[in-house]
C-alpha positions in Angstrom: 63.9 -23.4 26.0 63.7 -26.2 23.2 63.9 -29.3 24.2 63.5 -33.0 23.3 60.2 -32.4 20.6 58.9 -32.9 17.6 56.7 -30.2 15.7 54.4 -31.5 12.7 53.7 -28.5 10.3 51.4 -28.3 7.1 52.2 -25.5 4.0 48.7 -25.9 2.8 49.2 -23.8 -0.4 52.1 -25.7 -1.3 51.2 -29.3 -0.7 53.7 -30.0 1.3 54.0 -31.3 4.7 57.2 -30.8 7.1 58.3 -32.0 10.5 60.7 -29.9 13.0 62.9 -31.7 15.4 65.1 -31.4 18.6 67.1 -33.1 20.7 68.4 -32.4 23.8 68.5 -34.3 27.4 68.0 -37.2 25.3 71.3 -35.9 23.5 73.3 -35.8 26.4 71.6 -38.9 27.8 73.3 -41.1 24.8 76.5 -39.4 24.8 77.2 -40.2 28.6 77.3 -44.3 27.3 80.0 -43.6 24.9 83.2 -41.6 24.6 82.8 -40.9 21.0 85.0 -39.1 18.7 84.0 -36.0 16.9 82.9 -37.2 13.3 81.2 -40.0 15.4 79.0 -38.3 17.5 78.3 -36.3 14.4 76.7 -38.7 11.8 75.2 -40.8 15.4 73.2 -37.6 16.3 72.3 -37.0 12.7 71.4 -40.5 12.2 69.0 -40.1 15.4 67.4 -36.6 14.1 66.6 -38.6 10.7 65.0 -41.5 12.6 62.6 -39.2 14.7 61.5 -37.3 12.0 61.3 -40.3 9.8 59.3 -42.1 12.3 56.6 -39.3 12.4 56.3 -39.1 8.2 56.0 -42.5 7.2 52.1 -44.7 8.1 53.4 -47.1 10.3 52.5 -48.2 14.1 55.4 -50.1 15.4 58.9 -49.2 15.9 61.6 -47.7 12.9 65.4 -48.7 12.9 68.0 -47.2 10.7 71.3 -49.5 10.3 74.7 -49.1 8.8 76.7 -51.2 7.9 79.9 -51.2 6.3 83.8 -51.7 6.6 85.4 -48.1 7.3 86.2 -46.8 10.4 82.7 -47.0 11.4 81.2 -50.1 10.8 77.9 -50.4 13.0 75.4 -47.4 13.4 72.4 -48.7 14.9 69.1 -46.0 15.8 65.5 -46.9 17.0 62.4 -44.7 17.6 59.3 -45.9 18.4 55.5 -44.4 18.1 55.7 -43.0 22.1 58.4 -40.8 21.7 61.3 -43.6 22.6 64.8 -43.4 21.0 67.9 -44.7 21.4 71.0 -45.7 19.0 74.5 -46.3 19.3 77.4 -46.0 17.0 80.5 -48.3 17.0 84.1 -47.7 15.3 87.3 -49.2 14.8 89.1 -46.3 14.5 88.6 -42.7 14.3 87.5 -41.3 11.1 89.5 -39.3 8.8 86.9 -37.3 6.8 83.6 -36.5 7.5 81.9 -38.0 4.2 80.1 -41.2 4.0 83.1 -43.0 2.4 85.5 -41.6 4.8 83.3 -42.6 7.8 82.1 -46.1 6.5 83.7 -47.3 3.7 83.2 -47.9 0.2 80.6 -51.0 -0.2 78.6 -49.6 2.9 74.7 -50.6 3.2 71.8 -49.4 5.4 68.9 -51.2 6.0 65.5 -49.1 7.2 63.5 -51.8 9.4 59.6 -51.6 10.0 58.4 -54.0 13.4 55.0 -54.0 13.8 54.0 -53.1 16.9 53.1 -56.8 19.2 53.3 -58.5 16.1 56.5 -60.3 15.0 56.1 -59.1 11.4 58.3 -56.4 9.8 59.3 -54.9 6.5 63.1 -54.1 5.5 64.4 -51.7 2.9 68.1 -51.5 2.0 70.1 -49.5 -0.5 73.8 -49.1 -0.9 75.0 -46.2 0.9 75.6 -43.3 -1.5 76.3 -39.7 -1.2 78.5 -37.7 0.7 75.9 -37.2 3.6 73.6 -39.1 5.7 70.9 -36.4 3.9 71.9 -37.3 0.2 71.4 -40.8 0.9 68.2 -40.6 3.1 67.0 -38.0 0.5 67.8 -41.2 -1.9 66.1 -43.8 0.2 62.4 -41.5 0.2 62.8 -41.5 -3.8 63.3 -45.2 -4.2 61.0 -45.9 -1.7 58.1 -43.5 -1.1 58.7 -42.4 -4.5 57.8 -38.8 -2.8 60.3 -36.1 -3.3 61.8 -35.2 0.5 64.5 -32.9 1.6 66.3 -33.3 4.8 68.0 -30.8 6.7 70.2 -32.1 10.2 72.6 -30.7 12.0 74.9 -32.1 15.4 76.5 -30.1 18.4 77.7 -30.4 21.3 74.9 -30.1 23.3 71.9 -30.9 20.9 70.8 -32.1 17.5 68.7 -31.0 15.2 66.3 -32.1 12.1 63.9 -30.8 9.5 62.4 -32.3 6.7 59.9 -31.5 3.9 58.0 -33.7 1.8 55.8 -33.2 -1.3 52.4 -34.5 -0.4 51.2 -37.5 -2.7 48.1 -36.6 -5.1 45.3 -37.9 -3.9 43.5 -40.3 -6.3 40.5 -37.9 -6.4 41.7 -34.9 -7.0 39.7 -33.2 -9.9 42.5 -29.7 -10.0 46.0 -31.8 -10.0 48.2 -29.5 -12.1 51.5 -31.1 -12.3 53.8 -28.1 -13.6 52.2 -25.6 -10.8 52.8 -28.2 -8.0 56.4 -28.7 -9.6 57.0 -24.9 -9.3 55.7 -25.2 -5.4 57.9 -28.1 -4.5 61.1 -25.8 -6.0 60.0 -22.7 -4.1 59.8 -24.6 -1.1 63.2 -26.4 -1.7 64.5 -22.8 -1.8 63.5 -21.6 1.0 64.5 -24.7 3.2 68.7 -24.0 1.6 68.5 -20.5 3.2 68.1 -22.5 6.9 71.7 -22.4 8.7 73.2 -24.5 10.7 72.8 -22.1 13.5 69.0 -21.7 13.3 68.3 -24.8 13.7 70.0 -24.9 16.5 68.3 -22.2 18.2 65.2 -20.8 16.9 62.3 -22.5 18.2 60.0 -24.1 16.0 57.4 -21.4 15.4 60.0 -19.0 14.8 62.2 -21.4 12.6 58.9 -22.2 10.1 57.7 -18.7 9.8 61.1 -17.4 9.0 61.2 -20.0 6.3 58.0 -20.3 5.1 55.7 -17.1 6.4 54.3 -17.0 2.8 53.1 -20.1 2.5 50.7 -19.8 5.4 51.7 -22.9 7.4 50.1 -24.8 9.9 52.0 -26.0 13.2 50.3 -28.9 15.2 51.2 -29.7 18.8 54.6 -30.9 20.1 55.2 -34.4 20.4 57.7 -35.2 23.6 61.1 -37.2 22.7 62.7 -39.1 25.4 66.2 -41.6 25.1 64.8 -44.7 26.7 66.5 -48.6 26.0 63.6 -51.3 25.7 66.3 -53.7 27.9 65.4 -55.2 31.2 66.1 -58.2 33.8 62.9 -59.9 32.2 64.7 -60.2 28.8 67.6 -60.9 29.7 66.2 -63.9 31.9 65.0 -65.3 29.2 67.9 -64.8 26.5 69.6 -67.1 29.6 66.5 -69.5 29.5 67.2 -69.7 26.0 71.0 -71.1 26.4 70.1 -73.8 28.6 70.5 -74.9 32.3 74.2 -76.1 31.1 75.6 -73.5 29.1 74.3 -71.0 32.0 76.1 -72.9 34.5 79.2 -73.5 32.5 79.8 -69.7 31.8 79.1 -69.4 36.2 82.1 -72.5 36.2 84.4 -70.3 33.9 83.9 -66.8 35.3 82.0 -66.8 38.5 79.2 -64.7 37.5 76.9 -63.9 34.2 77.5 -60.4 33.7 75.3 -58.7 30.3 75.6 -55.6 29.0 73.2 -53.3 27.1 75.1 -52.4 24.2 72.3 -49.6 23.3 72.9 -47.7 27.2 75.1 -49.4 29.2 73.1 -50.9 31.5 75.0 -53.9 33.6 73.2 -57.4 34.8 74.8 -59.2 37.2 73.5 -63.2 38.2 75.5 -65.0 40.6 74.7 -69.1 41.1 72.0 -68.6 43.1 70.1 -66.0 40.7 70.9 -68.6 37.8 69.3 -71.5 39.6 66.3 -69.8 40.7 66.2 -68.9 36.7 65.8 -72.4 36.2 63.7 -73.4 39.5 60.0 -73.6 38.6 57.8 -71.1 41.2 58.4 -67.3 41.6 61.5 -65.8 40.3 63.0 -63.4 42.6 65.1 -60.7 40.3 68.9 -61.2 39.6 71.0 -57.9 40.4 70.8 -55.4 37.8 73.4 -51.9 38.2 73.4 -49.3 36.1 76.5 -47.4 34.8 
């Protein structure tokens, strides 16, 4: 059964290099934290497919997060993945969408933003382009030619009980190379494209990987490296949120206690609830040991 990994694969005689994705507990995991509508939970799980696949192509060690922003009916999509295998996102609307295209679904002047952290290090590189296409594909396709300057095709798909995700890229020359012959690597990169628009809906779905890639590209004598586990997993905790209170101040803590009897925070990303009553907020600002505040999940 296929479930929650990512597949690396290699088309040697091409020069092109591919990654195979699927999503499944992890799936369901997210969609038990929201009730969203249809064309919601559509572009969410495609948005989270992209992420994971474009968190295993480009060089980087910390943790990738793809935003959108705009003023249609959605107007915050948020996803993370991280180097382990982490992901989470969340989608938020104002109403439910009409249409299914990017317009429709986020409006006209929409923007994402593609954000690099490095990993323990506070540093991190943005990228943002106006949102343009009909699909999240057409623009992410978009996004690797302004920014990799690599051609890359995507392929994702949502349903009910899983997403799914491939993607292809043309491998960059390597500065050495003594046999680069533009026009023949040209005609490679089209044959490939090819065979990736004969992939359904449906077979991505199902097949499993090995299957999936030979069907596709048997001919071009690929190369499949070892599955990478995927897992939904929110980096929130009692220890952060203890000191996002710290931050406010011994007053502003105890004036929110005054006004509503209780701090009560809630992970936007998977609904996790933190409770502090007075006595957790005063040992939050007691020196000594801190004993933890009351944290239930829903």
């Amino acid at each position: 059964m296929i479930q929650d990994i990512l597949r690396r694969f290699l088309l040697e005689s091409a020069h092109v290099r591919g990654e195979w994705v699927h999503l499944d507990t992890s799936w369901q995991q997210m969609l038990q934290r929201a009730d969203y509508p249809p064309t919601v939970r559509a572009v969410l799980g495609e948005a989270l497919t992209a992420i994971v696949l474009l968190s295993a192509t480009v060089k980087h060690q910390g943790s990738i997060i793809l935003q959108i922003q705009g003023e249609g009916p959605i107007h915050l999509l948020v996803v993370q993945a991280t180097p382990n295998g982490q992901l989470r996102g969340l989608a938020r609307w104002k109403t439910e969408p009409q249409g299914s295209s990017l317009p429709a679904l986020f409006g006209d002047e929409a923007r994402m933003v593609i954000t690099m952290e490095a990993a323990g290090k506070s540093e991190r590189y943005q990228g943002m382009i106006a949102l343009e296409g009909e699909s999240l594909t057409q623009a992410l396709e978009q996004y690797f030619q302004q920014s990799e300057q690599l051609p890359t095709r995507l392929w994702l798909t949502t349903g009910e009980q899983s997403c799914a995700g491939v993607l292809i890229q043309r491998l960059p020359q390597a500065s050495n190379a003594t046999s680069f012959d533009p026009e023949q690597q040209g005609e490679d990169w089209n044959r490939v494209s090819m065979l990736l628009d004969t992939l359904t809906h449906e077979e991505l779905q199902s097949l499993e990987p090995e299957a999936l890639i030979y069907r596709l590209f048997h001919e071009e004598s690929p190369r499949i490296f070892e599955a990478k586990s995927i897992r939904f997993q929110c980096s929130c905790s009692q220890e952060r949120v203890d000191t996002m209170l710290r931050s406010l101040g011994e007053a502003e803590a105890k004036s929110i206690l005054e006004e509503q009897g209780q701090i009560e925070v809630t992970c936007e990303f998977c609904n996790a609830r933190y409770q502090l009553d007075k006595v957790d907020v005063a040992r939050l600002f007691t020196a000594g040991v801190v004993e933890p505040a009351t944290h239930t999940l829903h």
